[in-house]
C-alpha positions in Angstrom: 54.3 101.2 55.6 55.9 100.6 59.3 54.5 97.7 60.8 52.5 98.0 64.0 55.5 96.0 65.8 58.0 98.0 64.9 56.2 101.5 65.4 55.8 100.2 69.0 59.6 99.2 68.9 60.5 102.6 67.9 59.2 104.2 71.2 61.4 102.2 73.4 59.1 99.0 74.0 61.0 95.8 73.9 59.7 93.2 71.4 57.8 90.8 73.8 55.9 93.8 75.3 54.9 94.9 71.8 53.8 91.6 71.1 52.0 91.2 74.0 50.2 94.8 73.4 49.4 94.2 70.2 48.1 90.5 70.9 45.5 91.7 73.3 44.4 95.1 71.1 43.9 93.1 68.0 46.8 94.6 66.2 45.1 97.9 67.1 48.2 100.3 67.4 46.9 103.3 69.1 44.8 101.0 71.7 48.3 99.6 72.4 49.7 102.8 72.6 47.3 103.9 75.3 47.9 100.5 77.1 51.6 100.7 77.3 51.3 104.6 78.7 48.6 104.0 81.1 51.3 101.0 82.6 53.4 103.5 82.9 51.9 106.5 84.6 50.9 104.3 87.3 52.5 103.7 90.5 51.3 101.3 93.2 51.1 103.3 96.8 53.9 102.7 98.4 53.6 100.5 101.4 54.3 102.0 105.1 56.8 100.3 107.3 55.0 98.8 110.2 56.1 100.4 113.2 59.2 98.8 115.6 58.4 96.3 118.1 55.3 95.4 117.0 53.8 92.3 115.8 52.8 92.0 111.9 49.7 89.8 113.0 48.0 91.5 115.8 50.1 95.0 115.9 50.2 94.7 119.3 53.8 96.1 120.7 55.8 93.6 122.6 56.0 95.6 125.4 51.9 94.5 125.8 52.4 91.1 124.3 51.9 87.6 126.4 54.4 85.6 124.2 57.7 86.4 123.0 58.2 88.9 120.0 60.9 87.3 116.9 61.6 88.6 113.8 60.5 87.3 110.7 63.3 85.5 108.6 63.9 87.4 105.0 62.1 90.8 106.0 63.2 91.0 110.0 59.4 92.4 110.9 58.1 91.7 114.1 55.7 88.8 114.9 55.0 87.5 118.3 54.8 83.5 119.0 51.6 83.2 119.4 49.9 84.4 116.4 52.5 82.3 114.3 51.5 79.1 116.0 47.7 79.9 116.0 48.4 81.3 112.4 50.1 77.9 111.5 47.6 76.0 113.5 44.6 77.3 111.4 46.4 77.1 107.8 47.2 73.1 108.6 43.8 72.8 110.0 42.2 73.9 106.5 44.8 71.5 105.3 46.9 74.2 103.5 50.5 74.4 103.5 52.2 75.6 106.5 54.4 77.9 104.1 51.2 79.9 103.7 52.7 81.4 106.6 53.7 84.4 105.4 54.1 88.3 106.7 51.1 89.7 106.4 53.0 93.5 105.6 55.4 92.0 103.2 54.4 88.6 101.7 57.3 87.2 103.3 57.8 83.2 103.0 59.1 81.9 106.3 61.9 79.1 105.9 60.9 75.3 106.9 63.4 75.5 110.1 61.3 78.7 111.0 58.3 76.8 110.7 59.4 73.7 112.8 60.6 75.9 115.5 56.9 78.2 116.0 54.4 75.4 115.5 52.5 73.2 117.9 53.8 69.5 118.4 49.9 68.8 117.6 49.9 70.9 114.8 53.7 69.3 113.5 52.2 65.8 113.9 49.1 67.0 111.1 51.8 68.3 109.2 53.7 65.0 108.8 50.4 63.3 108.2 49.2 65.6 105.8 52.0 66.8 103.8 55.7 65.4 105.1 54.4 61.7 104.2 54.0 62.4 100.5 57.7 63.6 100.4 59.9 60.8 98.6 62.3 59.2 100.8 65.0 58.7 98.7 66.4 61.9 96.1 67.1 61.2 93.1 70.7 62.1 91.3 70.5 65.8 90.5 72.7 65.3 87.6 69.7 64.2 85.4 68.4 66.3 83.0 65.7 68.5 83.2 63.0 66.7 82.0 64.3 63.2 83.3 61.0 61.9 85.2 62.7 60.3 88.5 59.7 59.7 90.4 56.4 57.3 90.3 53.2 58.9 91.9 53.6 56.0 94.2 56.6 57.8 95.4 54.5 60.6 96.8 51.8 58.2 98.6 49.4 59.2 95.3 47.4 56.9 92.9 44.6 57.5 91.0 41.3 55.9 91.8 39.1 54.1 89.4 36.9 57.6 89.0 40.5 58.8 88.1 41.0 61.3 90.8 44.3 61.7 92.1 44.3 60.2 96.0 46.5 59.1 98.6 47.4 55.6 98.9 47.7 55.2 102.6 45.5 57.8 103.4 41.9 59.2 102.9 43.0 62.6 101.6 43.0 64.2 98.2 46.4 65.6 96.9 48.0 68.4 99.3 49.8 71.4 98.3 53.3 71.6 100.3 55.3 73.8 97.8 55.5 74.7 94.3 59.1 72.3 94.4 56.8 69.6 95.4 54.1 70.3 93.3 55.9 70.9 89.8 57.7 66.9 91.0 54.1 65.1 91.2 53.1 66.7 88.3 55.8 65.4 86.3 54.8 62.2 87.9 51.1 62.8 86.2 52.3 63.7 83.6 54.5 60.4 83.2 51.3 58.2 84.5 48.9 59.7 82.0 51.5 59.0 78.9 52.1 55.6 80.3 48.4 55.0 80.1 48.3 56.4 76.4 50.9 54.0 75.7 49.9 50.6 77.7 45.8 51.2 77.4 45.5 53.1 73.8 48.6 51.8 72.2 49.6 54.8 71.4 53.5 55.5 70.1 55.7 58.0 71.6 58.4 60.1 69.1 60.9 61.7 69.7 61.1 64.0 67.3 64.4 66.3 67.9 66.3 62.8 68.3 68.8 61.9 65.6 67.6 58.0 65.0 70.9 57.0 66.5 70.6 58.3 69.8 66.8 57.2 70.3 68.5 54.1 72.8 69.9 57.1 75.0 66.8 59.8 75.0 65.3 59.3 78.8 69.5 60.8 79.4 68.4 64.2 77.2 65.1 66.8 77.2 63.8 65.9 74.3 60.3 67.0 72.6 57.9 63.8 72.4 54.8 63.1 70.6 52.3 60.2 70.6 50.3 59.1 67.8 47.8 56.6 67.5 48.6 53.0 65.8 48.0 53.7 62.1 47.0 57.3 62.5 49.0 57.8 59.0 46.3 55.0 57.4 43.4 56.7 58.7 40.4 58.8 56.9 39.7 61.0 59.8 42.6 61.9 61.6 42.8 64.8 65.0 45.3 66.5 66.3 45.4 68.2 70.0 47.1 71.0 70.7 47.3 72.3 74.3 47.8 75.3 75.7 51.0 77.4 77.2 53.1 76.4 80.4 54.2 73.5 81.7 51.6 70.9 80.3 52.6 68.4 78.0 51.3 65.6 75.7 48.3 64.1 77.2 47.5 67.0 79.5 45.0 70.0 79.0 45.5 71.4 82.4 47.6 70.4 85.2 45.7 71.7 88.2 42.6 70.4 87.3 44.7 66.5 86.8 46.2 67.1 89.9 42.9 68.7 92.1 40.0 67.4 90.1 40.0 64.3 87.4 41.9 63.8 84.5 38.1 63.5 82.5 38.3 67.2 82.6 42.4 68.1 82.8 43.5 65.2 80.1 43.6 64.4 76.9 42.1 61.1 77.7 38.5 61.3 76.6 39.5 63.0 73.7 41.4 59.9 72.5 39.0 57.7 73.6 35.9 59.3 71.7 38.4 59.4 68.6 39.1 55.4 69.0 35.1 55.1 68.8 35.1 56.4 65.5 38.0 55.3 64.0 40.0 58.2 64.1 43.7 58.5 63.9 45.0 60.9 66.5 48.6 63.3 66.9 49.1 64.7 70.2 51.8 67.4 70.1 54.0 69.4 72.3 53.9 73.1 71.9 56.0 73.9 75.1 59.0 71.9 74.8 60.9 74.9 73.1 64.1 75.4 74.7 67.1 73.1 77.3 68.4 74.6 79.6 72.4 74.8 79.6 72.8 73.8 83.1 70.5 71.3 85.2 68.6 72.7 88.4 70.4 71.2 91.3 68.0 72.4 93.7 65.1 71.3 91.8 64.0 68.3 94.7 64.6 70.5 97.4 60.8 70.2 98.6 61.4 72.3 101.5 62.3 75.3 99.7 59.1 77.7 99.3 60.9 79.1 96.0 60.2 77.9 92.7 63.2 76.5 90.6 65.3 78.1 88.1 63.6 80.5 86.1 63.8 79.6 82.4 66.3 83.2 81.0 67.2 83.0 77.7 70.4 83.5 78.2 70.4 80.2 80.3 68.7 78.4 77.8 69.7 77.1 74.3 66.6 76.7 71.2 65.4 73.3 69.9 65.4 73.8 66.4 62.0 73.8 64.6 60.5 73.6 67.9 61.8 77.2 69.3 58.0 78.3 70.1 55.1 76.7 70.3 54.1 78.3 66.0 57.1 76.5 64.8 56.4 73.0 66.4 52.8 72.9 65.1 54.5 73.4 62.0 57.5 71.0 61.8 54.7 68.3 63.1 52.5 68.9 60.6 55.4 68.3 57.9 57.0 65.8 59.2 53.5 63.6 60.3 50.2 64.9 59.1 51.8 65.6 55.7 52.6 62.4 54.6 49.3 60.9 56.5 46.4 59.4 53.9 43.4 61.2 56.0 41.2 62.9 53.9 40.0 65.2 56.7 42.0 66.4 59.1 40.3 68.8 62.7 42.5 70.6 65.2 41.2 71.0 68.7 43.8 73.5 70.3 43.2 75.3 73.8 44.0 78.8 74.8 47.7 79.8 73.4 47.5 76.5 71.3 44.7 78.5 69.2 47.3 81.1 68.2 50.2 78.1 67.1 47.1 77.0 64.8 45.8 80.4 63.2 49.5 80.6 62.3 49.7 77.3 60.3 46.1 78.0 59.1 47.7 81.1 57.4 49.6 78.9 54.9 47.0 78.4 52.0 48.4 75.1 51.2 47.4 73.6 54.8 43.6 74.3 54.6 43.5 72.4 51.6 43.5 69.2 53.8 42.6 71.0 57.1 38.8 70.5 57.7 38.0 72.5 60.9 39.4 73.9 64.1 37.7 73.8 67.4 39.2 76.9 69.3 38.5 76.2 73.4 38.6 79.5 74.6 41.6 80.5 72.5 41.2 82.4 69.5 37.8 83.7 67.6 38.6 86.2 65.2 40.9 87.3 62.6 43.5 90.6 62.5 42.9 92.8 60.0 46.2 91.5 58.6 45.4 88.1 57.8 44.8 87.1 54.8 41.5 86.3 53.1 41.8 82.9 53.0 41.9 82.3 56.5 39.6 84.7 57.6 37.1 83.0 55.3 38.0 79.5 56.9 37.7 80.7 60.4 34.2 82.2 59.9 33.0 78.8 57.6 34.4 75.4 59.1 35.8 77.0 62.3 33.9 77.0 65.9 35.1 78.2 69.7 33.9 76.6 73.1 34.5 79.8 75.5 34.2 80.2 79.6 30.4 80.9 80.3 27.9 80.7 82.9 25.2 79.1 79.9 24.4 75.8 79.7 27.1 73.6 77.5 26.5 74.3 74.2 24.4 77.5 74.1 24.8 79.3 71.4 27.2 83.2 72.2 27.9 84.4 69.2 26.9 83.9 64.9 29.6 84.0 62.7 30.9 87.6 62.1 33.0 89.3 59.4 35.8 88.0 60.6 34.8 85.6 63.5 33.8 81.9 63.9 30.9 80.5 65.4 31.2 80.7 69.7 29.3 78.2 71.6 29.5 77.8 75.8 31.6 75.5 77.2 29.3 75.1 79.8 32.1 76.5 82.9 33.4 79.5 83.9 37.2 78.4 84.4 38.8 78.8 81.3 41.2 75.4 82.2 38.3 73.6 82.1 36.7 74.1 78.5 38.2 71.4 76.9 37.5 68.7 79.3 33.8 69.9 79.8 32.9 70.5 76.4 33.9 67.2 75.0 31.0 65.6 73.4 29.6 69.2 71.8 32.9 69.7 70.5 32.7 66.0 68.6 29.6 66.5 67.5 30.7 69.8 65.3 33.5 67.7 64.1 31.6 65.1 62.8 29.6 68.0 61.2 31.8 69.3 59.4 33.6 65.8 58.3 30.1 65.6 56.6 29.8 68.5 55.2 33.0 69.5 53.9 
């Protein structure tokens, strides 16, 4: 019989759009089908040119404009000087990037000398203030490797306060986005601060886990894929692993925005570890998303003034980290290189969004569940395919529960047990980023459960 992948293959769809399809239809072929020629047939309207000599902004013609009409740099429409500085004036006085500048036809980005060059001297002076200040003033060597760390959050003027919010240090202002360059730097430097605290304030132990033992002196030179485990996690009766989702978050992290705009009690791994500690847990954070090095370092990568993002992340650019080439096959190379040889008797998962799909896949293995207690799902997976296998269809709908995105109260109950479903409680928000961090003590509370009753 010809397997839903390969009949979708067979019509001219490319492997990572057939998964995709078939991911979001529940295997359901003929509801991909559909999908994938509905894509298709459509065609957005195509947009009309704005007419000649006339300003994007206020469409006035420059013939009947007050101030000067320039073109915009990239797409060379019209724009007259004064809605680009009263444009540029309003964005900064919301306290949004001045790149938000953009043509209004075409999405344009203007360039940071364009900026400079139409903006008030008030409105440049809020700018340094707001945004220039937290630009580091010293660049680090661009021959470091990709995931090299250079920077401190002091670098940026950022700390975090003792309610863990991310602040600056010589200001009264929250963190400000300048551009995603900028952005993707400080949260590295999160990143780096929250490990350092799992390390200095939990004692926890960082691995490097594709590292030959000789060359562990010389990692912080390489990308590497690191871990962190708890002291005497492999001793422990209980032990937990976390599992985050897709992107660029790392260990310690459930959600970079929310550590970076909001607290890291609900975009870190942080209370998770400590409620874990309280019980005398042992505790695995992994790193789904550390799959690949790139063959070439981004030299443009500190370039803050650049609206762009960096290097996209081809392939063909790219070489595999073996047993960590996706995010299925480092769940799996963890568990048998750390939570195999581990003495816990029970063992729970709490995985969010794509990290729910890396754990079905291990759950598959018969072998695993013998040891493997429960999963939490945060708004990641809840039911089975009508492929899987018996086994793990009956674990999922016995010793498995979800925390989705809802308007209910935390902890309301959405859904029984189905056929071929778990238990769904609310997570008690509506952004799906958030479910982990706000559903913490609910999603304890079922572990302890089931530690109980299984």
């Amino acid at each position: 019989m010809e397997k839903p992948i390969d009949t979708l293959m067979n019509m001219g769809i490319d492997k990572d759009t057939a998964q995709t399809l078939l991911l979001i239809n529940n295997n359901d072929v003929s509801m991909a089908i559909n999908m994938f020629l509905e894509s298709q047939a459509y065609e957005p309207p195509k947009k009309v040119e704005p007419p000649k000599d006339t300003c994007v902004f206020c469409k006035t013609h420059k013939n009947d404009c007050i101030s000067d009409v320039v073109k915009f740099p990239g797409c060379s429409h019209d724009a007259c000087v004064d809605c680009l500085k009263s444009t540029c004036d309003a964005l900064v006085a919301k306290q949004k990037s001045p790149f938000g500048l953009q043509c209004p036809h075409c999405n344009q980005t203007p360039t940071w000398s364009f900026i400079e060059k139409y903006c008030t001297p008030k409105t440049r002076k809020a700018i340094d203030r707001l945004f220039l200040s937290t630009i580091p003033k010293t660049t680090p060597s661009t021959t470091l490797s990709e995931t090299t760390i250079p920077f401190q959050l002091a670098d940026f003027d950022l700390a975090f306060t003792n309610k863990d919010t991310l602040r600056r240090i010589h200001e009264d202002l929250p963190y400000l986005y300048f551009t995603e360059r900028h952005y993707a730097a400080v949260g590295d430097a999160v990143q780096r601060a929250i490990q350092q605290r799992m390390i200095q304030t939990y004692n926890m132990k960082e691995h490097f886990v594709d590292v030959p033992m000789n060359d562990v002196a010389t990692h912080k030179e390489t990308q590497y894929v690191n871990i962190f485990t708890s002291p005497n996690y492999e001793k422990k009766k209980q032990l937990l692993l976390l599992i985050q989702g897709s992107g660029q978050i790392r260990p310690g992290m459930w959600a970079r925005k929310l550590c970076l705009n909001d607290t890291l009690h609900t975009g870190s791994q942080l209370p998770y570890i400590e409620q874990a500690y309280k019980r005398d847990w042992g505790v695995i954070i992994l790193n789904p998303n550390m799959n690949r090095r790139r063959r070439q370092v981004d030299k443009t990568r500190f370039d803050f003034y650049n609206p762009s993002k960096g290097m996209s992340l081809k392939k063909e650019d790219t070489i595999d980290i073996l047993g960590h080439e996706n995010g299925r096959e480092h769940v799996k190379t963890v568990w048998q290189g750390f939570v195999e040889s581990a003495k816990a008797e029970k063992i729970a998962i709490v995985c969010h969004s794509a990290g729910g799909w890396a754990t079905a896949e291990l759950c598959r293995n018969p072998s695993i569940l013998k040891r493997l207690t429960t999963v939490v799902f945060q708004d990641s997976l809840t039911n089975a395919t009508k492929r899987d296998p018996l086994h793990f269809v009956t674990f999922l709908r016995q010793h498995c529960a979800a925390f989705n995105k809802s308007s209910q109260p935390l902890g309301t109950l959405l859904r029984q047990p189905t056929n071929t479903g778990c238990i769904i409680y609310s997570a008690g928000t509506r952004d799906h980023d958030a479910c982990p961090g706000m559903s913490v003590s609910k999603t304890f509370e079922w572990i302890e459960s089931r530690f109980l009753y299984k």
